[in-house]
C-alpha positions in Angstrom: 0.0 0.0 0.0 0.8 3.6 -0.3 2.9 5.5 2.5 -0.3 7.4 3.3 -2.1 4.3 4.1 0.4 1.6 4.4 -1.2 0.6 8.0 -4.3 -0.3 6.8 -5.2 -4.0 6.6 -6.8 -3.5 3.8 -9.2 -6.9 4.0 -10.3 -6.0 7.5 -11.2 -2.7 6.2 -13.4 -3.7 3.3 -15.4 -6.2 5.7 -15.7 -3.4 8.1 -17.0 -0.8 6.0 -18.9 -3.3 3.9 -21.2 -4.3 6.9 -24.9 -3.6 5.3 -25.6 -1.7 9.1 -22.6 -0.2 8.9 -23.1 3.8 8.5 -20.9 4.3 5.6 -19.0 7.9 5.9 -16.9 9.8 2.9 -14.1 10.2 5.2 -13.9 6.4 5.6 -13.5 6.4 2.2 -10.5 8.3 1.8 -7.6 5.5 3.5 -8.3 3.5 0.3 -7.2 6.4 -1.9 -3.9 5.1 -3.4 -3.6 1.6 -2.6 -1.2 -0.3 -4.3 -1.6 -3.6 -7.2 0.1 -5.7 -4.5 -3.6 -5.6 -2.3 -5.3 -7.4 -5.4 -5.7 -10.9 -3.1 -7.0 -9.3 0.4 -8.7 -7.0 -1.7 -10.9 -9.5 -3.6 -10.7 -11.9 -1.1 -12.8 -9.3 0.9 -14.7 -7.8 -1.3 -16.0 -11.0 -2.5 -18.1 -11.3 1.1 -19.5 -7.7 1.2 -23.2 -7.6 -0.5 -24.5 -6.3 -3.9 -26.0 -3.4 -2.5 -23.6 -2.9 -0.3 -20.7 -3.0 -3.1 -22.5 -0.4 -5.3 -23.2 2.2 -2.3 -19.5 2.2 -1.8 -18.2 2.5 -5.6 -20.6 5.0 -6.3 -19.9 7.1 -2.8 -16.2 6.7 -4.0 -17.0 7.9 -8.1 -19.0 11.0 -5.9 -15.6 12.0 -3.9 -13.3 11.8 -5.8 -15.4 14.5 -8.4 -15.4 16.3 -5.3 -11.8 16.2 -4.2 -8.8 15.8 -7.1 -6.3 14.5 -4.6 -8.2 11.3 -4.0 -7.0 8.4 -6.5 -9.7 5.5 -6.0 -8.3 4.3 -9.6 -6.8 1.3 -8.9 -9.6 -0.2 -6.3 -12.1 0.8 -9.7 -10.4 -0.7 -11.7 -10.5 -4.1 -9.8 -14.2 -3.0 -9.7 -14.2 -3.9 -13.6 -14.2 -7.4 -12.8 -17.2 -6.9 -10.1 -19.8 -9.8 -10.9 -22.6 -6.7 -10.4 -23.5 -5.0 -13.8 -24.0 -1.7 -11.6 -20.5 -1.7 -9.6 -19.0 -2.3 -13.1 -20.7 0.3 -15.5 -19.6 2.8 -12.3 -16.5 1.8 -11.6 -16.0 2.9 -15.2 -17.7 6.2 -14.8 -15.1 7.2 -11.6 -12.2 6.0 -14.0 -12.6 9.0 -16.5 -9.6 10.2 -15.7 -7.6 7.3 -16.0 -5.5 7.3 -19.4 -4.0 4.2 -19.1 -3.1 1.8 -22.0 -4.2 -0.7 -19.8 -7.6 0.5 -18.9 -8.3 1.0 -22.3 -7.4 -2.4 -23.2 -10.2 -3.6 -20.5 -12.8 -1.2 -21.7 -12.3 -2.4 -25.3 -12.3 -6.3 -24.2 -15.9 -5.2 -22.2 -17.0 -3.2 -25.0 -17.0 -6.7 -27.4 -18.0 -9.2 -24.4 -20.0 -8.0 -21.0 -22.8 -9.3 -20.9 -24.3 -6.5 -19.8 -25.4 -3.8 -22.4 -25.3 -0.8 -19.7 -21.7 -2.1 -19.3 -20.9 -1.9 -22.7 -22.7 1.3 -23.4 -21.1 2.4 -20.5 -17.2 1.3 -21.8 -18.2 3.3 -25.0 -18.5 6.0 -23.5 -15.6 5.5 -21.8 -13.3 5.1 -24.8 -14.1 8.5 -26.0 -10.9 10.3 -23.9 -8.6 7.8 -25.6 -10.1 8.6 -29.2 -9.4 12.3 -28.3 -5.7 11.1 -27.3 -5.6 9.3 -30.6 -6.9 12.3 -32.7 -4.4 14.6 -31.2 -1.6 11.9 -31.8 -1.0 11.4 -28.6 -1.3 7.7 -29.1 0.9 5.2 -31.3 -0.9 4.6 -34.7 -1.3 1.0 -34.4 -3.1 1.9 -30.8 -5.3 4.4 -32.4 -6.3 1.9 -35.6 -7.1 -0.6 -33.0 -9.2 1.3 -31.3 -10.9 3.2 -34.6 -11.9 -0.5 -36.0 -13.0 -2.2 -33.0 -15.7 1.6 -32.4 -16.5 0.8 -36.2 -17.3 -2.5 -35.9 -19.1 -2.2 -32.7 -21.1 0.5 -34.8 -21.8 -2.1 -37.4 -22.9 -4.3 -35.6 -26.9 -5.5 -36.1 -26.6 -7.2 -32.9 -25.9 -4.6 -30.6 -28.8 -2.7 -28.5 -28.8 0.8 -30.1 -27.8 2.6 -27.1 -24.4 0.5 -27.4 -24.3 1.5 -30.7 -24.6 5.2 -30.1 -22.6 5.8 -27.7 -19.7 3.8 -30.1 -21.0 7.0 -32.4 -20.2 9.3 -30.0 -16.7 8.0 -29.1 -15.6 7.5 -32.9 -16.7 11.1 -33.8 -13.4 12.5 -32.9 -12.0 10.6 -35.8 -12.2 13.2 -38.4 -10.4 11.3 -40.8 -11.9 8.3 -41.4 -14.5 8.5 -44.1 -16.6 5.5 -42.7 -17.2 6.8 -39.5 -17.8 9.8 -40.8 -20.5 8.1 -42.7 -21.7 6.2 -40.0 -22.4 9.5 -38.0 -24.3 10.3 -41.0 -26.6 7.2 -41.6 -27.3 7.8 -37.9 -28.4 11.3 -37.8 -30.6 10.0 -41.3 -32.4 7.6 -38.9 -34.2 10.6 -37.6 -34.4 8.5 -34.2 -34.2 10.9 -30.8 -31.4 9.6 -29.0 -29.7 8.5 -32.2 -29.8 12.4 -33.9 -28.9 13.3 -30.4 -25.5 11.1 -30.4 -24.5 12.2 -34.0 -24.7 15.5 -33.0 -23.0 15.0 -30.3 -20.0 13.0 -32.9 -20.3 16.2 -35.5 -19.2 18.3 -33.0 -16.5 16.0 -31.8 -15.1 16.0 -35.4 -15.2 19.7 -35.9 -15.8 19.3 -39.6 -17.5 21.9 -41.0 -19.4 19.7 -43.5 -21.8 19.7 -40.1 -22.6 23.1 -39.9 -25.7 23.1 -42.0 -26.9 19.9 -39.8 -26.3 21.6 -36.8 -27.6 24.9 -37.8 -30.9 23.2 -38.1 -30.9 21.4 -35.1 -30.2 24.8 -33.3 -33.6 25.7 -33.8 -35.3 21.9 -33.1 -38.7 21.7 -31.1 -36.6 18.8 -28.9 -34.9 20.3 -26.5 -32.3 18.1 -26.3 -32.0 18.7 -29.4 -31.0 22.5 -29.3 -29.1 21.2 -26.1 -26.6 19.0 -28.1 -26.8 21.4 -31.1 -25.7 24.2 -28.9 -22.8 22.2 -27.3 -21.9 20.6 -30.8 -21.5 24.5 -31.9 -18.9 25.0 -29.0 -16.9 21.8 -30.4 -16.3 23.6 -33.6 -14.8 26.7 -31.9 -14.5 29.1 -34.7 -15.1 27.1 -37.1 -19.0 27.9 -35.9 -18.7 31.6 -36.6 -21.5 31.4 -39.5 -23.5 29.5 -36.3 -23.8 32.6 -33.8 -26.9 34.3 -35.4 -28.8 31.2 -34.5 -27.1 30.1 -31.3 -27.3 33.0 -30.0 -31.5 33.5 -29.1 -30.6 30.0 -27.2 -29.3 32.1 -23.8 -32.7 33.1 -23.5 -33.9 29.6 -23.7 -36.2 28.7 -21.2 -34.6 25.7 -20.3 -32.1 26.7 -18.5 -29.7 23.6 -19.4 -30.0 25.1 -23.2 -28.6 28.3 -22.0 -25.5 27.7 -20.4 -24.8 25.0 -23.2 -25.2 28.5 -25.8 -23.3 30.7 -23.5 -20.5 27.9 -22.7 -20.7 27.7 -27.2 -20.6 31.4 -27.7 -16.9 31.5 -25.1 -15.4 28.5 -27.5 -16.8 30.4 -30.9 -15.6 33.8 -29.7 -15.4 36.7 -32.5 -17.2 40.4 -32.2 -20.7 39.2 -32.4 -20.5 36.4 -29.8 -18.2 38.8 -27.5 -21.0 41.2 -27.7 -23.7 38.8 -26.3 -22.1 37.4 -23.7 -21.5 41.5 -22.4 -24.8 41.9 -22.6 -25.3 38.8 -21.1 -23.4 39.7 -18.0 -25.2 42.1 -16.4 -28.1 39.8 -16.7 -30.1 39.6 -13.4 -30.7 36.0 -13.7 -27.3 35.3 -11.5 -26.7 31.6 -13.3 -26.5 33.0 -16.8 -24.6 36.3 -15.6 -21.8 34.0 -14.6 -22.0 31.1 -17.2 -21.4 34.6 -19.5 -19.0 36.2 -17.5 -16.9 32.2 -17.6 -17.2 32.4 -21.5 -15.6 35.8 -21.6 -12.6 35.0 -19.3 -12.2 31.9 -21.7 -12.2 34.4 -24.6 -9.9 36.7 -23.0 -7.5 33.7 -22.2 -8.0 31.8 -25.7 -6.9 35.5 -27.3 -3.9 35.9 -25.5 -2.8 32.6 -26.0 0.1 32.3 -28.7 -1.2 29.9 -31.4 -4.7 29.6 -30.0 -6.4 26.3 -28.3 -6.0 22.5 -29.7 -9.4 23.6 -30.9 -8.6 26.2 -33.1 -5.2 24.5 -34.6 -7.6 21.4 -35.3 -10.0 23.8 -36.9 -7.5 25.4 -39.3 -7.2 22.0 -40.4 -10.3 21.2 -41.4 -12.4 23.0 -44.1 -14.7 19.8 -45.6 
């Protein structure tokens, strides 16, 4: 175990805190920040005992902390979570590793991705694979990694078998890959289904890609009765940064949205956009008296001010420059 909680007994621990009647506290949580591969045995060989329930209160109070409080690493006690026999510790255990950019976590999520038996764990690993596609679009991964991990989204996509909220999550992950004409597609044929939740995923691929081939796509879907719709729309807008420019004349009527969720998504848009016209709204914006949008505008300007004084402009923008499809 770790010097900050190398006097643990780290089996005794688990049985203790995994007593159904035991009141489970946060700050009980926090000795098993840390802990080292070498607990895998006691760690198992307790874990094994504590109840279903009892298993998911604790991974998901640990996923809650640790969103909480960055200087708590539950990773590697999550990650022996991935092998949890309960569909529910599993999918979370996945949710608190978000962070985690290991080669080896992503390895696991792509093995669970083509065999838990759970579709909410698969869905759930999709989702999950979409940091490491970023990593790969930025080149931040070897090639071979990054064509392992395109084809096994793509054939995930393809694949009749799969529930479609597996599949559209796959969607979702894969969008970052610009480049490759038959996810590209794919995000496409999806959006064409005209489905809900399946427009609402390629939207949220289009702006993931930051082609402007989407604009016109997302233009509409600025203005969509759903408001999930506009919601997505709105946030697929921000992913295109400047690119979105031609966007701000209709995403810009969205900070008045009544839904609330709508608004910050076009306020949050209008910050990654930037230019005169978006920089205009978000001033008038801040002296708004409805104090959430007043702040979610006075965020988006600070990020403007930053992104402008920023020599050679965000990942954003140099991906942008690249892309004129």
């Amino acid at each position: 175990m770790s010097d900050t909680n190398d006097t643990i007994d780290i089996a005794a621990y688990i049985r203790t805190i995994g007593a159904p009647r035991h009141a489970l506290t946060m700050r009980e949580l926090k000795p098993l920040s840390g802990i080292g591969a070498d607990e895998r045995s006691r760690f198992f060989g307790a874990w094994r005992g504590v109840p279903t329930e009892r298993r998911s209160a604790i991974v998901q109070a640990m996923v809650e902390l640790s969103e909480d409080n960055v200087d708590l690493n539950f990773h590697q006690f999550l990650i022996w979570c991935l092998e949890d026999e309960s569909d529910d510790v599993r999918a979370m255990a996945i949710e608190g590793l978000w962070e985690n950019e290991s080669l080896t976590v992503m390895r696991q999520l792509l093995d669970m991705l083509a065999s838990d038996t759970s579709e909410r764990v698969r869905a759930a690993a999709a989702t999950g694979l979409s940091r490491f596609a970023y990593e790969a679009e930025l080149g931040e991964l070897d090639d071979d990694i990054a064509a392992l991990l395109q084809s096994r989204l793509l054939a995930l996509i393809d694949d009749p078998q799969q529930p479609v909220d597996v599949r559209r999550r796959a969607i979702e992950s894969a969008g970052y890959f610009a480049n490759n004409a038959a996810i590209q597609q794919r995000i496409e044929e999806t959006y064409a289904t005209g489905e809900q939740l399946q427009c609402e995923s390629a939207l949220v691929a289009m702006g993931r890609s930051m082609l402007q081939r989407w604009l016109p796509t997302i233009g509409r879907e600025l203005g969509h009765a759903s408001p999930a719709r506009r919601y997505e729309a709105a946030r697929a807008a921000g992913e295109l940064a400047d690119n979105a420019r031609s966007l701000v004349p209709q995403l810009a009527p969205l900070v008045n949205d009544t839904d609330g969720e709508i608004a910050e998504a076009a306020i949050w848009a209008l910050g990654q956009i930037g230019g005169a016209a978006a920089r205009r709204t978000l001033q008038q914006l801040s002296k708004s008296q409805d104090e959430a949008r007043s702040q979610a505008a006075i965020e988006a300007l600070e990020e403007l001010s930053l992104e402008s004084g920023f020599l050679g402009g965000d990942w954003r923008r140099s991906r942008g420059q690249e892309r004129q499809n």
